[in-house]
N, C-alpha and C positions, 0 to 999 in steps of 0.2 A: 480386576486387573489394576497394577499401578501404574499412575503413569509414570513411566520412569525421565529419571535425571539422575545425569554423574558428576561427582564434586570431581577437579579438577585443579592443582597447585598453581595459580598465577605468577610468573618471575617478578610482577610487583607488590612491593612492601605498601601496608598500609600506613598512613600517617601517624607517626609518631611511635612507630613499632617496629619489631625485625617478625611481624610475624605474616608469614605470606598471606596473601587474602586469596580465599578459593571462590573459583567462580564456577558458575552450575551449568552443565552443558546439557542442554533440551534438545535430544536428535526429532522428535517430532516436530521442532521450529525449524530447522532443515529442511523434512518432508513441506512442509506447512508453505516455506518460501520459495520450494523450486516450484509446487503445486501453482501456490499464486505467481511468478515470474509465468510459465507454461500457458495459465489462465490467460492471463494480458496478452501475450503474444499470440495466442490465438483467435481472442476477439480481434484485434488491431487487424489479424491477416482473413478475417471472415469476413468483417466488414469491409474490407479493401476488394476483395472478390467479389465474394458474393453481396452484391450491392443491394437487390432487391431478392427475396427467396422467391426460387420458382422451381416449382413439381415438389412431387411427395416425400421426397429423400430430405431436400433441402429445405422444407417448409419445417420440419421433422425437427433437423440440428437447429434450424433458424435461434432456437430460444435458447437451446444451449450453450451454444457459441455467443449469444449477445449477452446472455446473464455470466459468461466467463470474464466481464469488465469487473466482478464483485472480487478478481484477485485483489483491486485495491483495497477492499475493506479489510481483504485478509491480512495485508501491508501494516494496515494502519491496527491493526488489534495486537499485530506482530509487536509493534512497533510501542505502543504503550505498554505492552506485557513487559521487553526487554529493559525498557527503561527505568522503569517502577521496579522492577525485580530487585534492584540491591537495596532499593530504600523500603519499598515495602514487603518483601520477601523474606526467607529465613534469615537473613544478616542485618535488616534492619542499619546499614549502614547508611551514618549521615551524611548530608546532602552536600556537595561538596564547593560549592557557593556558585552563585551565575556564570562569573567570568569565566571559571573553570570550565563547568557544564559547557557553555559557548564557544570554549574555547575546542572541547573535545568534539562535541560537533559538525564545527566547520573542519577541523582537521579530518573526520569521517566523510564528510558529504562532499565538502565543495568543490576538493582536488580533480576527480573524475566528471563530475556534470560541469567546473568551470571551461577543464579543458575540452569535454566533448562542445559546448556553444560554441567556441572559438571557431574550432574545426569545422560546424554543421552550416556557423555564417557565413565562413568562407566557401565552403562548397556548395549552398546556394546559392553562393552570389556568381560563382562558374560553372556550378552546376545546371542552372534554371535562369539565369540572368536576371537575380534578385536585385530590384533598385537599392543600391545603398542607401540611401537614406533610412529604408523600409527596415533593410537587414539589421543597421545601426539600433533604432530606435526597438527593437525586437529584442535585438541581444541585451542591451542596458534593462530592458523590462528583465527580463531572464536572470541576467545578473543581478540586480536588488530583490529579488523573488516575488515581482509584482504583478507577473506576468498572469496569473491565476483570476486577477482582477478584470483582465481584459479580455472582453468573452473574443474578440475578432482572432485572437491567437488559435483559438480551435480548430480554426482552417488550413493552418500551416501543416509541415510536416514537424512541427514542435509543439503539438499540438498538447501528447502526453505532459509535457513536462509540468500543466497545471500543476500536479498532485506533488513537485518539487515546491512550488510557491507556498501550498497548503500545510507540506510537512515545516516546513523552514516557519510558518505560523506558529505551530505546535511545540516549534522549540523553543519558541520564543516566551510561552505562556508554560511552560513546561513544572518550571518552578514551582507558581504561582498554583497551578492544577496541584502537583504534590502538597505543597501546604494544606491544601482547601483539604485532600487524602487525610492529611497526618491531625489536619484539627476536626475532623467534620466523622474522622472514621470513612473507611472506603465504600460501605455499601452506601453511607446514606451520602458521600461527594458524588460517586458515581450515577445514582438515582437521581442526584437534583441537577447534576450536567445534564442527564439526556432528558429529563423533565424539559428546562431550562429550554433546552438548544430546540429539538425537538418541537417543544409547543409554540415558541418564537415561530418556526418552520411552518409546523401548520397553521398560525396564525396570518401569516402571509401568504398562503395558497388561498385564506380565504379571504381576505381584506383585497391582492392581487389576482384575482381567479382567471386561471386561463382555462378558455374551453377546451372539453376531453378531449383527444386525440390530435390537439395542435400543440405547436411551441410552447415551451412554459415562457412565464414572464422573465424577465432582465432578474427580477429581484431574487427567485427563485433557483437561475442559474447559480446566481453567485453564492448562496447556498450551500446547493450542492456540489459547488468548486471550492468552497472557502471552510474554514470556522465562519460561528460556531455548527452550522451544517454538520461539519463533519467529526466535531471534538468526541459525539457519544462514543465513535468507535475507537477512539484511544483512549477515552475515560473505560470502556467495557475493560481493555486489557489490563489495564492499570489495576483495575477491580480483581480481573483474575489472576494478577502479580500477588495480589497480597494474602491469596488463601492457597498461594502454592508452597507446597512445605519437600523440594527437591524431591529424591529418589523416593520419600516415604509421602506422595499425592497419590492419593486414591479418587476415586471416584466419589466417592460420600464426603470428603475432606471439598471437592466440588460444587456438587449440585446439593449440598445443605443448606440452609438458609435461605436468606435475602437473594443469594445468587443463583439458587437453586429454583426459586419463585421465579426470578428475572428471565430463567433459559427455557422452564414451560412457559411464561407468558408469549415470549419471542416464538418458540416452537408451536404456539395455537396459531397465533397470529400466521406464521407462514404458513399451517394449514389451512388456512381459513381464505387468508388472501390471493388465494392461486384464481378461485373462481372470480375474485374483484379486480384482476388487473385491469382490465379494458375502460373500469372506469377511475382510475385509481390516479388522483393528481403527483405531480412529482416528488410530494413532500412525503407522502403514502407509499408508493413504488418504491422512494430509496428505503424507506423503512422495512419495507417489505425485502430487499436486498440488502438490508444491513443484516436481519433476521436470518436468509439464507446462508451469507458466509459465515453467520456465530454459530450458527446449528453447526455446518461443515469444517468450522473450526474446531470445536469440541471434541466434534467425532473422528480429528484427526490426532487432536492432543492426547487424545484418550485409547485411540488405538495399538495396542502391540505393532501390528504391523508396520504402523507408521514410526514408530519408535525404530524397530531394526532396519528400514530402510536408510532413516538417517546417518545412521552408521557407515551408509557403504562411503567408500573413498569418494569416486565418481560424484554421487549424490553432492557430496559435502563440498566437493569444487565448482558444481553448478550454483549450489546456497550462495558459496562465496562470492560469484559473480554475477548473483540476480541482479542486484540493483544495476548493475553496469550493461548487462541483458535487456532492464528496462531501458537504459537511456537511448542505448545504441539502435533498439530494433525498429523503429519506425522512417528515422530515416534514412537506416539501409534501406527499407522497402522503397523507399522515394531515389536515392543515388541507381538503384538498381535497374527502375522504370515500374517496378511494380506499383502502380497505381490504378484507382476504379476504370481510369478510361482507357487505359492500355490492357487489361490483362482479358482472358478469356474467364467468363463467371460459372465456371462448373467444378463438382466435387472435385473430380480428378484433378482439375488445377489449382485446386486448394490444398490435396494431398500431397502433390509433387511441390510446390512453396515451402508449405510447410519442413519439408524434407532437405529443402536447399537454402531456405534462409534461414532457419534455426538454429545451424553450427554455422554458419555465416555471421552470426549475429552472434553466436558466442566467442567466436574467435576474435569478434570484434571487442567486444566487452572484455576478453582477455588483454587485449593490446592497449585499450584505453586505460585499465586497473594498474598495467606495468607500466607506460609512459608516466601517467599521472604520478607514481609513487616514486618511479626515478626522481621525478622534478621537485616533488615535496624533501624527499631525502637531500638535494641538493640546498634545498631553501632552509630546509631547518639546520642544515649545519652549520 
């Protein structure tokens, strides 16, 4: 099977040409994104329920629903793939210099997460009788994307937005990773990031060791909230950008080579690690969850099915309002009361949430994507 992609005419001209540039539309990265937006939001609302698992139904999901936090890795694979794809994909198109890069960006990102802070400090601060001081000094963290560094943020209902501090990292080193791509060749940049990152990681699980089954150390969190903790999973994409060849990727065109080495090592490792979790430090565990989403990525990029799903209309309007889905759903569940000590902790009450805060939460992320783009429209004119 191919995986397919369709070329697609851009209304923009490339530089210094009247000749359109086509850009490659991947309906599996559609599947791929409602998949992970879907994943998050149902960790966020399992773990809000069901707080501790109890009986045999719930003991059951328990693992499922907690290993569904790994949408982010599928984010971040997403996310290297897309970026890398023009420079290191069929078009080999050059890089179009920092400021630019920075500039597109923030124009992408910042509009909807700047206005949802705004909005989420003000209705804590009447929503919950948030001390301003607190709320002030929260948002400025949020605003400079520093918030990621401060592990005490994970208590809030802004808890998520870590993984904004993280991405806003990524862009920032973004450049500098492509270069290391275009001079180093991607399999062997790729391999000496997660070498790199990686063995930094477990070198500090074991110089910092925290005993099994308790808190990891400070150093460890940050980590796995920060680069370079997190860079292998967009150095992975990146990798997979550059041996995608559009409509004509197969599957041998894939799992050949270096890369093909790279997705059995990963796929033993996750067989192998299922029986070690209980003793497995956090440097080990996220690996072991890096492993899970690359395997479930593959097998979705790679799927027919997944391919025609992305197609449908529907699908491709929930895609377009994943990221706005992430921002918005966690503190709907908090404006709404949905919290660990308010709600009743049984399936059935996870079922019916699920059911009522999910197009809650998109409606919402529809209304933040349109405000925010009114206000951008008016600013850039």
């Amino acid at each position: 099977m191919k995986a397919g992609g369709s070329m697609r005419t851009n209304d923009r001209s490339s530089q210094g040409t009247n000749t359109p540039m086509m850009r490659i539309e991947i309906p599996q990265l559609d599947t791929l994104r409602v998949v992970a937006m879907l994943a998050i939001f149902l960790h966020h609302l399992w773990k809000t329920v069901i707080v501790t698992a109890d009986g045999a139904a719930q003991k059951i999901l328990d693992p499922v629903f907690s290993s569904a936090s790994d949408g982010v890795i599928l984010f971040n694979i997403i996310s290297g793939f897309l970026l890398a794809l023009p420079h290191l994909g069929p078009e080999r198109r050059p890089f179009m210099g920092y400021a630019a890069f920075l500039r597109k960006r923030v124009l992408r990102v910042f509009p909807p997460y700047y206005l949802a802070l705004l909005l989420f400090t003000a209705a804590n601060i009447l929503r919950f009788d948030y001390p301003l001081p607190a709320a002030l000094e929260m948002l400025v963290q949020h605003l400079l994307f520093v918030n990621s560094l401060d592990y005490g943020n994970m208590f809030s209902n802004f808890s998520h937005f870590w993984y904004m501090g993280q991405l806003a990292q990524f862009y920032l080193l973004f450049p500098v990773i492509l270069l290391l791509f275009n001079r180093m060749g991607p399999a062997k940049a790729a391999l000496t990031i997660t070498t790199l990152c990686w063995g930094t990681w477990m070198f500090l699980a074991w110089y910092i060791p925290s005993p099994v089954s308790s808190f990891p150390s400070l150093a460890e969190k940050l980590m796995h909230f920060n680069l370079p903790g997190r860079l292998p999973e967009f150095a992975i994409g990146m990798w997979l950008a550059s041996l995608w060849k559009s409509a004509g990727t197969s599957r041998r065109d894939l799992f050949s080579g270096p890369f093909g080495v790279f997705a059995c090592v990963m796929a033993v490792y996750l067989f192998v690690g299922v029986a070690l979790i209980p003793m497995m430090s956090l440097a080990f565990l996220h690996l072991f969850h890096v492993a899970l989403a690359f395997v479930f990525f593959l097998l979705l990029l790679t799927w027919g099915l997944a391919f025609r799903f992305g197609q449908f209309g529907f699908l491709k309007r929930l895609s377009e309002h994943s990221y706005s889905v992430y921002i918005v759903h966690v503190p709907v569940f908090s404006y709404v009361g949905v919290m660990p000590s308010t709600v009743t902790h049984t399936l059935g009450n996870f079922v019916f949430l699920t059911c009522t805060l999910l197009p809650l939460s998109y409606v919402a992320a529809v209304a933040l994507d349109f405000l925010s783009g009114r206000i951008m429209r008016r600013i850039t004119k």
